[in-house]
C-alpha positions as CSV (number, residue, x, y, z in Angstrom):
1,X,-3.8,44.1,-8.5
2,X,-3.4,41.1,-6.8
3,X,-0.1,40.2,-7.5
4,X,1.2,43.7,-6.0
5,X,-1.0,42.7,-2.9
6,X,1.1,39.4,-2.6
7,X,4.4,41.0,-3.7
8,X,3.9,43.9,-0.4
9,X,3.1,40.8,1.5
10,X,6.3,38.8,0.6
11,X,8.7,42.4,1.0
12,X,7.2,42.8,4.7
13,X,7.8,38.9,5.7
14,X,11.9,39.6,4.1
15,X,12.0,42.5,6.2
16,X,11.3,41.1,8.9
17,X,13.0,37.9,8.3
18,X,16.4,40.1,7.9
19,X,15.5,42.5,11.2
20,X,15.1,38.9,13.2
21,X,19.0,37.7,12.0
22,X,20.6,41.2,13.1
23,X,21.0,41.9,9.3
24,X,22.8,45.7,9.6
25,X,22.8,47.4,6.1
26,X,26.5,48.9,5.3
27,X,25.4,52.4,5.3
28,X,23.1,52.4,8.2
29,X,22.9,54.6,11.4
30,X,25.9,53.6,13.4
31,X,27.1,51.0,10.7
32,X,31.0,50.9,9.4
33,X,30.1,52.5,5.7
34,X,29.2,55.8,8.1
35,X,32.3,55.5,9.8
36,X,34.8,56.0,6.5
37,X,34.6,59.5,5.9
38,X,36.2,59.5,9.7
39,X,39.8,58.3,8.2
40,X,43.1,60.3,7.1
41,X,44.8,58.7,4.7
42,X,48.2,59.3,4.2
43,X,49.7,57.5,1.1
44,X,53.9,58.0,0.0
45,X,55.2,60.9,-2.2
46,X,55.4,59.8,-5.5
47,X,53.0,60.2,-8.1
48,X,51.4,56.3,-7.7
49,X,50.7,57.7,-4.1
50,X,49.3,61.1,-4.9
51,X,46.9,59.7,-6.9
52,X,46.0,56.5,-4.8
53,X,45.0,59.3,-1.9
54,X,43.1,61.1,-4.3
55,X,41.2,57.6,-4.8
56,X,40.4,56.6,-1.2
57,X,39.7,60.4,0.0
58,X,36.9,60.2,-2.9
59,X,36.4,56.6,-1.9
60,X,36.0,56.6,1.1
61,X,34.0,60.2,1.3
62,X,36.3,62.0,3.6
63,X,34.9,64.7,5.7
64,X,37.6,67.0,6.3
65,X,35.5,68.8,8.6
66,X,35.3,66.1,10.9
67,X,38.8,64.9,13.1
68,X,39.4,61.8,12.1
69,X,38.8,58.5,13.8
70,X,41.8,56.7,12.2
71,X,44.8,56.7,9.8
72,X,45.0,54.8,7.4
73,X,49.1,54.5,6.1
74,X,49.6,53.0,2.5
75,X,52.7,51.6,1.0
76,X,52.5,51.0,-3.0
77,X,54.8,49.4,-5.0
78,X,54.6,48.8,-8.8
79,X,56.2,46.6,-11.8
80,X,55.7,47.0,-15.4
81,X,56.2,44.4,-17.6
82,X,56.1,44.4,-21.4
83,X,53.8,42.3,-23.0
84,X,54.4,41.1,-26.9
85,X,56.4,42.3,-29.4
86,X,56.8,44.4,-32.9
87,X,59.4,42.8,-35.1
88,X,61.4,45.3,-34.0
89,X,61.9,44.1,-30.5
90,X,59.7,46.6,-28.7
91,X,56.3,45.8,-26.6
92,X,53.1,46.5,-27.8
93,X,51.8,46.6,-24.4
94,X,52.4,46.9,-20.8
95,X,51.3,45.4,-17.6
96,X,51.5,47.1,-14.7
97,X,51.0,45.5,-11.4
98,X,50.6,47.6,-8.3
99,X,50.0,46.1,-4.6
100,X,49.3,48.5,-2.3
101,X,49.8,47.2,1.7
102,X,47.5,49.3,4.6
103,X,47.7,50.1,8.3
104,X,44.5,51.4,9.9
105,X,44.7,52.6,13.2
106,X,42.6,54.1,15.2
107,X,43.2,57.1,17.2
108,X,42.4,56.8,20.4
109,X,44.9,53.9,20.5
110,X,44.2,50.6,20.1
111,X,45.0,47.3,17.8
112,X,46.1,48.5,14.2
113,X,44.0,46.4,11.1
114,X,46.4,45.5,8.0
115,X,45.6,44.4,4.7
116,X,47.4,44.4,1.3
117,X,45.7,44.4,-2.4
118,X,47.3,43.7,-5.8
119,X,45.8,45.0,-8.7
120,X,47.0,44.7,-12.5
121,X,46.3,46.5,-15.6
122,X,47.6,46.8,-18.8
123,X,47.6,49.5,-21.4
124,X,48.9,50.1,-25.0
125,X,52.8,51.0,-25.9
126,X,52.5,54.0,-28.1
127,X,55.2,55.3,-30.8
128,X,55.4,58.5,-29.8
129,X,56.8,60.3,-26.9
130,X,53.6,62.1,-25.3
131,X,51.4,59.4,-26.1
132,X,53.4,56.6,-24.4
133,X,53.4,58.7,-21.0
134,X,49.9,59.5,-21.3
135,X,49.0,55.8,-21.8
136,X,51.0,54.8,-19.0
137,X,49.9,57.6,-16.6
138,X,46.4,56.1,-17.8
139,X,47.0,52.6,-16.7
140,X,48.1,54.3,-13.2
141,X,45.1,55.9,-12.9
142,X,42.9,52.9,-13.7
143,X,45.1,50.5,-11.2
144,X,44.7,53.5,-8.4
145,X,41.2,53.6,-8.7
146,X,40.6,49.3,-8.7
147,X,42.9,49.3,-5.8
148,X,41.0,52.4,-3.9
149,X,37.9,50.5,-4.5
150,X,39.6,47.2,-3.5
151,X,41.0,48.7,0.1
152,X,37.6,50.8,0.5
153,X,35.7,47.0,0.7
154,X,38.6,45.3,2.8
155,X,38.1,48.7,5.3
156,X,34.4,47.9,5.3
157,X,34.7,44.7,5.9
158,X,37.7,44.9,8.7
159,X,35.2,47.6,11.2
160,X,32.1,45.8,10.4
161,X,33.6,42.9,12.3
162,X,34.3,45.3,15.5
């Protein structure tokens, strides 16, 4: 009983201790992480883009019912490289390397923020037809995702400054 009397004690004095620095938690009233679901994103027309869009939209928690504060404008590009070989010359895996560059500007006019990620992932070379594209159209996904997560902290961090 006593140590939960001590351990209330010590979470008030941190508390206050992080109220006194100007400590703002990400998500809190008025703080960027609220401020996300405010930007369009528009990403290029190829399937690498479709589905880095899909990404940050979920990402980033768009509220299409909201206009938007700001744009954000992607550019991707992406290399695949084969990684070792059968003893008949072919890979047995891939690695696919996708950096993905960003423009976010705001609106109502004002300085653009930029930023570029790179992100690379690998999957398996498979024999047959259907299972190679799936594998590789896996290994997009994945690299999509890391790079939406990967922009979606580089936003937070670029309107947390402002």
């Amino acid at each position: 009983m006593r140590a939960l009397g001590l351990a209330g004690v010590l979470a008030a004095v941190s508390v206050l201790g992080l109220a006194g620095c100007g400590f703002t938690p990400l998500y809190a009233q008025g703080a960027a992480g609220t401020s996300l679901s405010r930007i369009s994103v528009t990403t290029q027309d190829d399937r690498l883009g479709y589905r880095l869009r899909e990404q940050l939209e979920d990402a980033l928690g768009r509220d299409a019912s909201q206009a938007p504060l700001w744009r954000l404008e992607t550019s991707v590009e992406h290399a695949r490289r084969p990684l070792g070989r059968r003893i008949d010359d072919t890979a047995t895996r891939y690695e696919l390397t996708v950096r993905g560059a960003w423009v976010l500007t705001p609106l109502n006019g004002g300085e653009p923020i930029t930023g570029s990620e790179t992100v690379t992932t690998t999957y398996a070379a498979a024999d047959q037809p259907y299972a190679a594209i799936a594998a590789q159209q896996d290994g997009e996904e994945r690299a999509a995702a890391e790079l939406a997560r990967l922009i979606r902290l580089d936003l937070l961090t670029a309107l947390s400054d402002q």
